[in-house]
N, C-alpha and C positions, 0 to 999 in steps of 0.2 A: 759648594757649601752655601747656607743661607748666608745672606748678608746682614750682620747682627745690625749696620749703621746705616740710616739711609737718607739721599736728599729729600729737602720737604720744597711745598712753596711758601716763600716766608714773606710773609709784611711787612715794609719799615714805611716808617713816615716820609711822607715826599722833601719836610726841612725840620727844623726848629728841634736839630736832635739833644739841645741840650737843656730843652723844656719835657720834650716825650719822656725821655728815660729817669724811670726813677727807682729807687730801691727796693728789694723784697718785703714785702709786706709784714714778713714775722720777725720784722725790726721795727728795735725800737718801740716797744710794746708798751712799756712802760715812763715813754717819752714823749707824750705831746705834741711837745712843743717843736721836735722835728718836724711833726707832718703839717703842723702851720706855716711854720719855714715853706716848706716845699709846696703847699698852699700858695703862698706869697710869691715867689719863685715862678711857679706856671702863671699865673695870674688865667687869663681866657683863652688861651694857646689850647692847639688840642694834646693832650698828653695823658701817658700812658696811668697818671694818677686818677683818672677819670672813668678809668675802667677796670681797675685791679680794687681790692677791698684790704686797706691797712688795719692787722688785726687788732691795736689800738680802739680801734672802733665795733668790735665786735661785741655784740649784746645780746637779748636774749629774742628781740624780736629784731629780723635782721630784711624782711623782706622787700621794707623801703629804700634801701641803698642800695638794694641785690636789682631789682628794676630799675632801678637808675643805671647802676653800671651797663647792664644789659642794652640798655636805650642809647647811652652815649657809646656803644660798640655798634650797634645799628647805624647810628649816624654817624660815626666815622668811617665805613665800610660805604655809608649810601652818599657820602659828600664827596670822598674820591682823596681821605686823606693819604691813600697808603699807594706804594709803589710795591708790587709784584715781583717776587724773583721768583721762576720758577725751576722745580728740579734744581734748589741750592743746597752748600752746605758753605757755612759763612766762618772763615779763619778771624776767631778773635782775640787781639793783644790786648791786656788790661793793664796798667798802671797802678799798682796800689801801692798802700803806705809802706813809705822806706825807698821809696822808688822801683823797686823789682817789677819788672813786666809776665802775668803770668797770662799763657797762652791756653789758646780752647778751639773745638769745633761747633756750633751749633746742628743740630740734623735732625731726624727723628728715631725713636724707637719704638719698637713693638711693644705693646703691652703684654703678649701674648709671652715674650720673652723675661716679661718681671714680676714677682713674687714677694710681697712685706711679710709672709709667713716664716717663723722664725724654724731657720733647719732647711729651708728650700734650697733648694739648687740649681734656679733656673740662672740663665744668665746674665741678670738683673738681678740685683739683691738690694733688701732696705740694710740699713750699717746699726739702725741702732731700735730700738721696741716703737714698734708701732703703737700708739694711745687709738683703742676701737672709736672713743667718745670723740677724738680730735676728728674723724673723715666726715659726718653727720653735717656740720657746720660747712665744711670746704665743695663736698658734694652739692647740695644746695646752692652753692655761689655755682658751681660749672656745667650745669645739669642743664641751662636753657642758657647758656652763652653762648653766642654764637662767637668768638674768637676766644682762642689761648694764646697767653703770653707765659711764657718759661722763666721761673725763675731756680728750676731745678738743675742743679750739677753733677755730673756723674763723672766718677772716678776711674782711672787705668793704673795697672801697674805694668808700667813699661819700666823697666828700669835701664834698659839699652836706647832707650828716647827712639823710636822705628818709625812712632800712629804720626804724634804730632811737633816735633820739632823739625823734622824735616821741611816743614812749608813753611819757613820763615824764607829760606832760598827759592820754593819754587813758587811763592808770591809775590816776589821782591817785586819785579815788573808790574805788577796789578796795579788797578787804579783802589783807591780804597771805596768802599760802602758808604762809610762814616768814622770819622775822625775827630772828636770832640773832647771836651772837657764834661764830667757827669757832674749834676748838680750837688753843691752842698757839699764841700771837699771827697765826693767817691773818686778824683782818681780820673784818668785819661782812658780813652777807649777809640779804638781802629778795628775796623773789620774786611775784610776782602772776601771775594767770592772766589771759591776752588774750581778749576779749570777742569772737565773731564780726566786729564789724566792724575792730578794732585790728588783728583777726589777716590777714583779708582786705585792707585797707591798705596791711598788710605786705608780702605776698606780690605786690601789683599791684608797691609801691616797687623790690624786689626784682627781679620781670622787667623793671620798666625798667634798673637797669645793664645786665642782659644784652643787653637793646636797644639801647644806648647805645655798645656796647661792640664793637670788631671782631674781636676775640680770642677772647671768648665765653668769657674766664673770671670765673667768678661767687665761687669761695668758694679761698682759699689757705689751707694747713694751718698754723696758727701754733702748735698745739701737741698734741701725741700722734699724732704721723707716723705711728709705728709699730704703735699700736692701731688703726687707721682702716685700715691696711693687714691685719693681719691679720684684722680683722671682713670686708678682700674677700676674703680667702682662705678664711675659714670659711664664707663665698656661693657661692663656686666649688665649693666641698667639698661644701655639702648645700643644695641650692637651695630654701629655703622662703621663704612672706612677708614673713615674721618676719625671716629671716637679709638678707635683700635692702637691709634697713634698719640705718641708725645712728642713735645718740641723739647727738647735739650740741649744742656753746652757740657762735652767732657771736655776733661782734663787729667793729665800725666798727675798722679802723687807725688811721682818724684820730680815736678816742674820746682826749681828752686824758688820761687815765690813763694809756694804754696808753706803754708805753717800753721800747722794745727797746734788751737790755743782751746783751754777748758771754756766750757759755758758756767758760769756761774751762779750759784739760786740766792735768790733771796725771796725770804718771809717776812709778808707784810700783817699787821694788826696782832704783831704779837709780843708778848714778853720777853726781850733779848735775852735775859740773864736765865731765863725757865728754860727758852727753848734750846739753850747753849744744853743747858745743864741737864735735858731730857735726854738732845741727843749722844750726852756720852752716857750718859743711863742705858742708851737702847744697844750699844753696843758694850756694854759687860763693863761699864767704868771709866774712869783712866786709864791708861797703857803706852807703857816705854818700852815697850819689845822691839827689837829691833823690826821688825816687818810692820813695825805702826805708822800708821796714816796721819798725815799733818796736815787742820784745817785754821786760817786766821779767821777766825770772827768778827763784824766789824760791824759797830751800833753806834750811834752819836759820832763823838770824838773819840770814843772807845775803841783799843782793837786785843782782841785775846788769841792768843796760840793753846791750841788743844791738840790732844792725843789720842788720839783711840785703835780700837785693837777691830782688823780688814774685818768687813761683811763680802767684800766683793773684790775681784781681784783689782780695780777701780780705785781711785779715793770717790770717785763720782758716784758709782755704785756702790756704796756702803751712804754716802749720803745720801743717794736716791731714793733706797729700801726705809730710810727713817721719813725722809718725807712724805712718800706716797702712804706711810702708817701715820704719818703725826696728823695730816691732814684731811685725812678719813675721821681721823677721831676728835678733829677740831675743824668742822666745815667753815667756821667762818673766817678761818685764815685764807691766804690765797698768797701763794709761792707764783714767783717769776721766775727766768732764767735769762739772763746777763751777760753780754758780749764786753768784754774789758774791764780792766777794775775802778777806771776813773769813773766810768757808768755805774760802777756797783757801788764806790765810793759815796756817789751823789745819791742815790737812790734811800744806803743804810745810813745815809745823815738823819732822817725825817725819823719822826717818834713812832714806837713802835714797829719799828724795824731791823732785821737786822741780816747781815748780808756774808754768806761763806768765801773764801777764795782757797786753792787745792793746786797741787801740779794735774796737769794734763797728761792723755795719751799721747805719745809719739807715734807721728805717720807712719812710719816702718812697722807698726804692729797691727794697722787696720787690715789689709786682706788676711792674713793667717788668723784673726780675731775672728772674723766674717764668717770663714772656713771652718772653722773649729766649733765657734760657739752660736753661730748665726743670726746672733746681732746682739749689740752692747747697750748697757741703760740707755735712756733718751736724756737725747739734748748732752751728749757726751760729750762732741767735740765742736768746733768752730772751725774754717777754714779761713785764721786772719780778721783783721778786725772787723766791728761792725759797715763801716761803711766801706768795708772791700767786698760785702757779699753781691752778689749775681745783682745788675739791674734790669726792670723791663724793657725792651727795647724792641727785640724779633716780635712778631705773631703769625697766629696761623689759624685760617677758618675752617670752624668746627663742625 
């Protein structure tokens, strides 16, 4: 059987791993003043902020940063920042809040294997709707880069723990990769390199779900949808080796770290008290039915509980379906989406704002979701807080 998981050659920085790594870019969007911080933090160090594009900064005309990045990936490749591992696949423990350690493998995948087409059944799958308009912008940044850096996560459902909890014992001995503190409270990170037989182990563990499995889906997208999508598009574009491949970190669902938390929206330049009061207009009114959905609203000092009657089997999806309509028909609004509520908090303090919070999906319902309905509104879920998500750190020339 094909080998769904495979070792790549991965790049890390020869030191300064706790200036290199820095967090996924489709954080903190509506936050500034982290990526100053983190600004201030690397100071002239070479680091992975230098090469990656924080969508914070995304505009309409984007070419002059997109060169830049490009240049400072040149020059880190031609100065001799990076140390080569070849044929790796890197055991990583992450530390995040609460203290829980959640474990991963970094490798590669086939694109060949993965599909953001809703209903597909390849062995890769996107979890939640692809937005066509979001790959255009991402495309553009990766289309004449010569390195990738992964900040995408891919999912297993082991629930007998077989892929990856096992090499906690059989890396004990290893020396580690890197061992640091991530900047800006993300959290502690260790990595070790897999020995030919840990890594083969892995790979047998691995084709057994597929085996196991009738559906023959092996890996759900649990974070950077929309990178993964445009690395197929930049495959489709210019079909090389090299582009045929992604850099990834999976991870067990049921790793007890792991906890999926809602994304939350919030609306900016608009009427709190109108847009409250559209959105229960759009679903049929008020409603105290027992299968009604409960969202707190939360403007100023303000915070209101409402009630309304399901668009979607979701709370997220019935709010979804009102936004993607409310804001079709009011362009000059512009909706966010929100990791934690002390973020959301701070955001619907400012005038003309106003900010939802909802219960989440439970992790136990993503692969049969996947299965079933083949993928879930966007921006559904979170894996954990914002600054537990995936940092850059691996790369790999493209």
């Amino acid at each position: 059987m094909k080998k769904a998981f495979l070792p790549a050659d991965i790049l890390l920085p020869k030191d300064n791993f706790d200036k290199w790594a820095v967090i996924a870019c489709d954080q903190y969007t509506s936050e500034p003043e982290y990526w100053k911080a983190a600004e201030e933090y690397v100071g002239d160090a070479p680091s992975a902020l230098n090469i990656v594009f924080p969508e914070v900064y995304l505009s309409n005309d984007n070419s002059g940063r997109i060169a830049q990045i490009n240049a400072n990936m040149k020059r880190y490749i031609d100065t001799g920042v990076f140390n080569v591992l070849k044929s790796t696949f890197i055991y990583t423990k992450r530390t995040v809040t609460g203290g829980k350690v959640r474990r991963g493998v970094v490798g590669l995948i086939d694109l060949c294997d993965y599909s953001y087409e809703k209903g597909s059944k390849t062995l890769i799958r996107a979890t939640e709707e692809t937005v066509p308009e979001r790959i255009p912008p991402r495309v553009t940044i990766r289309k004449d880069a010569p390195l990738e850096l992964p900040h995408i996560m891919l999912l297993i459902d082991d629930p007998d723990m077989t892929v990856i909890a096992p090499l906690d014992k059989k890396t004990a001995d290893s020396k580690p990769l890197y061992d640091f503190d991530l900047m800006l409270g993300g959290g502690h990170i260790t990595g070790k390199a897999l020995d030919g037989k840990a890594a083969a182990e892995m790979q047998e563990a691995l084709n057994a779900l597929i085996e196991d499995s009738d559906d023959k889906l092996l890996f759900a997208v649990g974070d950077g949808n929309h990178s993964l999508a445009s690395a197929k598009e930049c495959y489709r574009i210019n079909k090389t080796e090299n582009s045929r491949y992604a850099l990834v970190e999976i991870v067990n669902i049921h790793d007890d770290s792991l906890e999926f938390e809602p994304i939350y929206r919030v609306i900016f330049g608009a009427e709190p008290e109108k847009v409250i009061h559209d959105f229960t207009e759009f679903t049929g009114g008020r409603y105290d039915g027992p299968d009604a959905q409960k969202f707190t609203c939360v403007f100023g000092d303000n915070k209101r509980e409402i009630s309304v009657k399901p668009l979607s089997k979701l709370c997220v999806g019935t709010l979804q379906k009102f936004i993607d309509r409310y804001i079709k028909e009011n362009p000059e609004l512009k909706v966010d989406y929100i990791h934690g509520e002390e973020s959301l908090h701070t955001l619907a303090s400012k005038p003309n704002t106003v900010g939802f919070i909802f219960d989440g999906m439970k992790k136990s319902e993503l692969f049969d979701a996947v299965k079933q309905d083949g993928s879930l509104p966007r921006k559904t879920f979170s894996m954990g807080h914002a600054n537990d998500k995936r940092f850059y750190l691996e790369a790999r020339l493209l």
